[in-house]
C-alpha positions in Angstrom: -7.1 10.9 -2.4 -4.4 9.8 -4.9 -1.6 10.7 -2.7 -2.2 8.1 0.3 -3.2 5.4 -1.9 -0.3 5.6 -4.6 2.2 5.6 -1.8 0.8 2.0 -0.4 0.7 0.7 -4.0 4.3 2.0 -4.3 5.6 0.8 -0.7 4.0 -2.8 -1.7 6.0 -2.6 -5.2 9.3 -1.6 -3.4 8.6 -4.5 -0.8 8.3 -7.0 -3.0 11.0 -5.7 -5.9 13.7 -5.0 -3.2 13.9 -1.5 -5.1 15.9 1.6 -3.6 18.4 -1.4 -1.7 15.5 -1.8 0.5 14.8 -5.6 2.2 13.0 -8.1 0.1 9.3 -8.7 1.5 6.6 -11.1 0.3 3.6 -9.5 -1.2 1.2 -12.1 1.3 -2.7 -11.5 1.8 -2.6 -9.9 5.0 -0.2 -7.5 3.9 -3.1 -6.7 1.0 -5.9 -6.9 3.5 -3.8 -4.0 5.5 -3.2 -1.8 1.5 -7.3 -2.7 0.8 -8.5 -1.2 3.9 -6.5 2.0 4.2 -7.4 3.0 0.8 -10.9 2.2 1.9 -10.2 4.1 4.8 -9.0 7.0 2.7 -11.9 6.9 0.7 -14.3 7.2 3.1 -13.0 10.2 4.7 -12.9 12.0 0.9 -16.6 11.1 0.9 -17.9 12.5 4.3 
């Protein structure tokens, strides 16, 4: 479960930092909305 849900922190982080010469995004709500429910997601399916 920590796998999936570290790599969308992460992927936000370089988004927004520009890290790894990567394009400079906006952190923006949907964008969290999308992070919120794929953990959710992920969790779900660790529980059933």
């Amino acid at each position: 479960m920590i796998p999936p849900t570290l790599a969308c922190i992460l992927s936000l982080a370089i988004d927004r930092y520009g890290l790894f010469r990567m394009s400079f995004h906006l952190v923006n709500l949907h964008r969290v909305l999308e992070a919120l429910l794929l953990i959710a997601g992920v969790m779900l399916i660790a529980k059933y």
